[in-house]
C-alpha positions as CSV (number, residue, x, y, z in Angstrom):
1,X,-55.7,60.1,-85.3
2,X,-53.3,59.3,-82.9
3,X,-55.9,59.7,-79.9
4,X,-58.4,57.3,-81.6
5,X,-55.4,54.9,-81.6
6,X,-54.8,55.4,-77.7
7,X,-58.7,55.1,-77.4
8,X,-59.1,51.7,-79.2
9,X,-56.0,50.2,-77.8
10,X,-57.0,51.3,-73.8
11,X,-60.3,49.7,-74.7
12,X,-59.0,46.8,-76.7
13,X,-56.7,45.9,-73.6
14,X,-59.8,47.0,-70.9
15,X,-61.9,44.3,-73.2
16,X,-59.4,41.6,-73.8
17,X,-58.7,41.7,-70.1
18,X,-62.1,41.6,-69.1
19,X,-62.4,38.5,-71.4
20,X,-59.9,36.7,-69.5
21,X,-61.1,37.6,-66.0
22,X,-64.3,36.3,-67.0
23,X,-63.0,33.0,-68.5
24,X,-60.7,32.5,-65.1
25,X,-64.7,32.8,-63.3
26,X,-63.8,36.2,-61.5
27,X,-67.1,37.1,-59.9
28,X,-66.5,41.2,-61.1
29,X,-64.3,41.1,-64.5
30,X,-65.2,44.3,-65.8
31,X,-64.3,45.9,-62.1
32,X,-61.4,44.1,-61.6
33,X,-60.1,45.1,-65.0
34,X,-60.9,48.3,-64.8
35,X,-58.7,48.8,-61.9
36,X,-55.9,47.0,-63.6
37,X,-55.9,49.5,-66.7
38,X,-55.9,52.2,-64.1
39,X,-53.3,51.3,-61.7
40,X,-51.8,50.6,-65.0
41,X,-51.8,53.5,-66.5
42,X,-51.6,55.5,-63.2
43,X,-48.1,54.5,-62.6
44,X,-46.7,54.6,-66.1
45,X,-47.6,58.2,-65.8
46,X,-46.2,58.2,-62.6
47,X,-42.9,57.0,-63.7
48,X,-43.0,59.6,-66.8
49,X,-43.7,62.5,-64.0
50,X,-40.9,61.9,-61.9
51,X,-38.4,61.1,-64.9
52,X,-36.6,64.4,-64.2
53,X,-35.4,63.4,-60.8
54,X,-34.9,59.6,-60.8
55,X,-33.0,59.1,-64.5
56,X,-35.7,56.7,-65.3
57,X,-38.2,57.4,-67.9
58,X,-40.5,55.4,-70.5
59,X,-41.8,56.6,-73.5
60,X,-45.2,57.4,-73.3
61,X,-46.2,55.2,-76.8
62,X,-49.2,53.1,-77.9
63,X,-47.5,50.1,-77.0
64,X,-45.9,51.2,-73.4
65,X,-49.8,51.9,-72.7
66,X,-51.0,49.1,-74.0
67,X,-49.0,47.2,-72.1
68,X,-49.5,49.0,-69.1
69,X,-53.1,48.9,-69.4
70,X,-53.5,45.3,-70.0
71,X,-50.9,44.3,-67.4
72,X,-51.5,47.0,-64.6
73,X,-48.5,47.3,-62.9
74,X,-46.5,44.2,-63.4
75,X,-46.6,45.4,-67.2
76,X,-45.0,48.9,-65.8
77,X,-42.4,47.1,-64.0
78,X,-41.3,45.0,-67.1
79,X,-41.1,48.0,-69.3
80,X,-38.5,49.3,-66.5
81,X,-36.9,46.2,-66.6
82,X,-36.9,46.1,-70.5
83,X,-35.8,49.6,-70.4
84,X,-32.5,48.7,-68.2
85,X,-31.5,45.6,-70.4
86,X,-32.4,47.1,-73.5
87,X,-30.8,50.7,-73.2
């Protein structure tokens, strides 16, 4: 169950990002969001690999991906930040 959750949010965000790209007249949404919810993801897992030797870690949860996903790396980097405020 919880995988189908992970699935529909990754695509929910790939979708709803898409959707905006497209809106804003982007002449390759589905590209250019697709590389968003990688990079996204790409260095949230970064950040939860190297946890162990930096201190810093973020929960790997439906909404840290989520937000990761539909933010790319900006989203990533305001996790960290919430993460510092918030902790």
């Amino acid at each position: 169950m919880r995988d189908i959750l992970f699935a529909v949010i990754l695509f929910g965000a790939f979708l709803f990002s898409a959707a905006l790209l497209a809106a804003g007249k982007s002449p390759r949404p589905f590209v250019t969001a697709a590389g968003s919810v990688v990079t996204g993801l790409a260095a949230l897992f970064a950040v939860s690999l190297t946890s162990s030797f930096t201190g810093v870690s973020l929960p790997i949860s439906p909404i840290s991906m989520g937000v990761s996903a539909f933010l790319g790396i900006p989203g990533v980097t305001v996790l960290l930040l919430l993460n510092l405020i918030f902790a």
